[in-house]
C-alpha positions as semicolon CSV with decimal commas, in nm:
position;residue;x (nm);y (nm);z (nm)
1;X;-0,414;1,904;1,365
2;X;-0,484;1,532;1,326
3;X;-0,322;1,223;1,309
4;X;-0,402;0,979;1,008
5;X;-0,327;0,641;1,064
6;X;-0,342;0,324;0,860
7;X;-0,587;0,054;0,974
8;X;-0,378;-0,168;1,107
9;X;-0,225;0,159;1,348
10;X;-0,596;0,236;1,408
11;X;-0,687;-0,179;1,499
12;X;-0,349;-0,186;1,721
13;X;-0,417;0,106;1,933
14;X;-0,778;0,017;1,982
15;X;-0,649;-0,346;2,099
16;X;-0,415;-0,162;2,319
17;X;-0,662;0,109;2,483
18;X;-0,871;-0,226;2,580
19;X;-0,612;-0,380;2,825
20;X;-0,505;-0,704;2,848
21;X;-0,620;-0,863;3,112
22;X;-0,935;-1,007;3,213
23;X;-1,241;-0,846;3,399
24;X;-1,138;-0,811;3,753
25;X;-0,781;-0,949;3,740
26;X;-0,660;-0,599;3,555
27;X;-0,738;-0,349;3,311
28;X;-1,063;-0,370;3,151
29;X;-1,024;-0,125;2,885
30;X;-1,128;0,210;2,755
31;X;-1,411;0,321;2,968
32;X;-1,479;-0,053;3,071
33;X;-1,571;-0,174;2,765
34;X;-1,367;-0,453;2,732
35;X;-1,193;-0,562;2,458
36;X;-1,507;-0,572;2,232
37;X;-1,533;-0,245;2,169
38;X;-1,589;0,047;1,891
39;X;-1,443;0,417;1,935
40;X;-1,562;0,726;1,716
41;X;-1,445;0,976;1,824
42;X;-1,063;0,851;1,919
43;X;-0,810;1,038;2,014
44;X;-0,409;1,059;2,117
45;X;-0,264;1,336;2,344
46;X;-0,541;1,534;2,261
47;X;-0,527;1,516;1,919
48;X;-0,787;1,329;1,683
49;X;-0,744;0,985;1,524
50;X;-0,814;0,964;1,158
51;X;-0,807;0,641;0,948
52;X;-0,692;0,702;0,586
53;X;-0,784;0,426;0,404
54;X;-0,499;0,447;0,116
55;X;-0,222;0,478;0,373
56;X;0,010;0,169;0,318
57;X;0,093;-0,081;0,681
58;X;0,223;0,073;0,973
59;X;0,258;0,436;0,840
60;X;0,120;0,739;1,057
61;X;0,086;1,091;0,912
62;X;0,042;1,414;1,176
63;X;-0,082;1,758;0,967
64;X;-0,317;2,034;0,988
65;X;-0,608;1,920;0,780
66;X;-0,553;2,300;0,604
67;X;-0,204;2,211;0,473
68;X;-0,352;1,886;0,258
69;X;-0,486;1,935;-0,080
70;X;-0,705;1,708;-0,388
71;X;-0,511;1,750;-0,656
72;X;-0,598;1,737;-1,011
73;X;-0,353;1,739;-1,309
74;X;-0,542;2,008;-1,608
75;X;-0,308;2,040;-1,849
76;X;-0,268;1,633;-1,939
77;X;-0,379;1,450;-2,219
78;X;-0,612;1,226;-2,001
79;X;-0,899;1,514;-1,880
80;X;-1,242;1,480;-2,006
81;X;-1,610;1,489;-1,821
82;X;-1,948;1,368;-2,034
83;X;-2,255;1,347;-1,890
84;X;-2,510;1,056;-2,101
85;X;-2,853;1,110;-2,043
86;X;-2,987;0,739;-2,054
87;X;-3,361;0,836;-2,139
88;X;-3,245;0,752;-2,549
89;X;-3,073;0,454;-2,437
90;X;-3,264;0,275;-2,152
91;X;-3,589;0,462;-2,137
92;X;-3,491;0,617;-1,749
93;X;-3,473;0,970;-1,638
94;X;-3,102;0,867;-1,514
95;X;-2,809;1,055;-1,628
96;X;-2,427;0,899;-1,611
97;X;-2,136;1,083;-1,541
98;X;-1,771;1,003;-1,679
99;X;-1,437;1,212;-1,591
100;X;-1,114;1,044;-1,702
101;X;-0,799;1,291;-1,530
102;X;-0,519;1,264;-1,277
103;X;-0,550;1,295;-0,906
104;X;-0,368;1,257;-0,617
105;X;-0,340;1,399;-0,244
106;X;-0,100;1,724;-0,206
107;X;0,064;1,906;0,029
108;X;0,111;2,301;0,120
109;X;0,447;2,328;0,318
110;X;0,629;2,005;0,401
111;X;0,818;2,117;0,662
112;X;0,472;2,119;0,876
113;X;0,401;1,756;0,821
114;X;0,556;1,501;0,996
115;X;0,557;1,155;0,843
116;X;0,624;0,790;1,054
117;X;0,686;0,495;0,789
């Protein structure tokens, strides 16, 4: 199970875990770091922190990281893969890769994800 956040979820509940007081007066954060600080390996209830970059303003998504899929469309119009070698062209021993085809991120069962927007 973990919970994928947008950044701006992520940025707010760093800000919060860092108190908002000063050094002495009150709360001085996460482990007394302050307010300047930088978390890796963050956590909520027990449960990990993940931000997902594409994941629009103020959304959160809890799932098993088993129930979410890469999804590729294979039976569109739009699917090809070359690969140039650029030693005719350029005179390198580089190679280029091209795919054109449809992605997106999938699901397994929806009733075991739970979405905040």
């Amino acid at each position: 199970m973990k919970l994928y956040v947008s950044k701006n979820v992520y940025k707010a509940y760093i800000e919060h875990l860092a108190g908002y007081a000063a050094a002495g007066v009150g709360a001085n954060g996460y482990e007394n770091r302050g307010s300047n600080q930088r978390l890796v390996d963050l956590f909520f209830n027990g449960i990990p922190v993940f931000v997902a970059e594409g994941l629009t303003d103020n959304k959160m998504v809890a799932a098993q990281t088993s129930n979410l899929f890469f999804g590729t469309s294979l039976l569109s119009a739009m699917q090809e893969v070359k690969l140039l070698d650029m030693a005719d062209i350029d005179g390198s021993n580089n190679f280029r890769f091209i795919a054109r085809f449809f992605q997106g991120a999938t699901y397994g069962v929806v009733e075991d994800i739970v979405l905040y927007a």
